[in-house]
N, C-alpha and C positions, 0 to 999 in steps of 0.2 A: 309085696311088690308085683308078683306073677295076676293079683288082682286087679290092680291098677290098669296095668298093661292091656287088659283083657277089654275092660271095661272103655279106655281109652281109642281102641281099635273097633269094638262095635260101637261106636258114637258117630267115628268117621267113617265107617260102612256105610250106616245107614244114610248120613248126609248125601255120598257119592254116588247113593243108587238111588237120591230121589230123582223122579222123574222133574225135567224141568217145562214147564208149561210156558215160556214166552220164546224157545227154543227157535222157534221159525222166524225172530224177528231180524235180527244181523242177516241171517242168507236172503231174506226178502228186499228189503233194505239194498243193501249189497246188490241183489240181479237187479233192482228196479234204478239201481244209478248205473250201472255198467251197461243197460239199455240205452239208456239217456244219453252218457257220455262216451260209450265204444263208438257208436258210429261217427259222431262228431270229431272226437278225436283221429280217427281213419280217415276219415273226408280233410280234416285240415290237415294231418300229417304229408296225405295224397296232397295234398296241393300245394304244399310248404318248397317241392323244387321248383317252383316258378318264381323264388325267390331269385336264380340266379338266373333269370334271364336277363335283365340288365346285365350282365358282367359276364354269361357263357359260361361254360364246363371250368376252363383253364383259368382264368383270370379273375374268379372270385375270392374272398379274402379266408383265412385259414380257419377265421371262429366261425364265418357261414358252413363253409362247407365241415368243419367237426361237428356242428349242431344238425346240423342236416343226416351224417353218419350217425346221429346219438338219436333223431327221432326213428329212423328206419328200422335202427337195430331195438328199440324199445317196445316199435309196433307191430315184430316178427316175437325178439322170445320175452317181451310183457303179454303178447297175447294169450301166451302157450303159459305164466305163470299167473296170469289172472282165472284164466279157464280152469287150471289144476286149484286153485285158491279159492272161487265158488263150489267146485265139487265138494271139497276139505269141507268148506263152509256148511254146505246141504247134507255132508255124508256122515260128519262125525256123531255121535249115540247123543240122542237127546235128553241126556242129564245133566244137572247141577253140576258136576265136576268139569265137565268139559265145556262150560260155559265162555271163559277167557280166552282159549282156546278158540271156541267158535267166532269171539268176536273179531278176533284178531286175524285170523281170516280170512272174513267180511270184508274189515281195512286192509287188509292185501290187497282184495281185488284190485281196488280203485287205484292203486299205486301207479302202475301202466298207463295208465290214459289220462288219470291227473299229471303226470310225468310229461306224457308228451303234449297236452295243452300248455305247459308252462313252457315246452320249448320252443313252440310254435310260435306262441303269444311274445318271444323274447327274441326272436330270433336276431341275430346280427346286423347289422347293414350290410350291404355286397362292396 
């Protein structure tokens, strides 16, 4: 039994400490759409309160202005968890084991800014 065991555990060593060689491709991937779609999303988010100019501060209807609350607050702290989510992405050890990992916060980034294009793109009528 105490051989099994033994034998079991250096098999998954060794797998965990291969290096992994396509390692750069999710963080790459990942910054090169966050370049693409950060600014756009900022630029349309920025311009998403000239939705209520028709209708003024006070007189617009309750879904415009929560969706208007929901992009602002997405494009303050999505920015601060897409920023900590490519670091993760770039920083984590370039092995085999921490491959899922990696990709998975790759697909964070994007979370934020695909987030507030859909809420732009939907916005309410005034």
């Amino acid at each position: 039994m105490t051989t099994e065991h033994i034998a079991a555990t250096a098999g998954g060593t060794q797998y965990s400490a291969e290096r992994d060689r396509l390692a750069w491709v999710a963080p790459l991937v990942a910054t090169v759409l966050l370049a693409l779609l950060g600014p756009f999303a900022v630029a349309l988010g920025g311009l998403s309160v000239m939705a209520t100019d028709s209708c003024g501060p006070d007189d617009c209807s309750q879904a415009l202005t929560t969706s208007l609350t929901w992009i602002y607050g997405i494009l303050f702290y999505g920015g601060c968890f897409s920023f900590a989510a490519l670091i993760t992405a770039w920083a984590l050890p370039w092995k085999r084991r921490w491959r899922a990992l990696r990709v998975w916060s790759a697909v964070a980034v994007l979370v934020a800014p695909l987030a507030v294009l859909y809420l732009v793109f939907t916005l309410p009528a005034p």
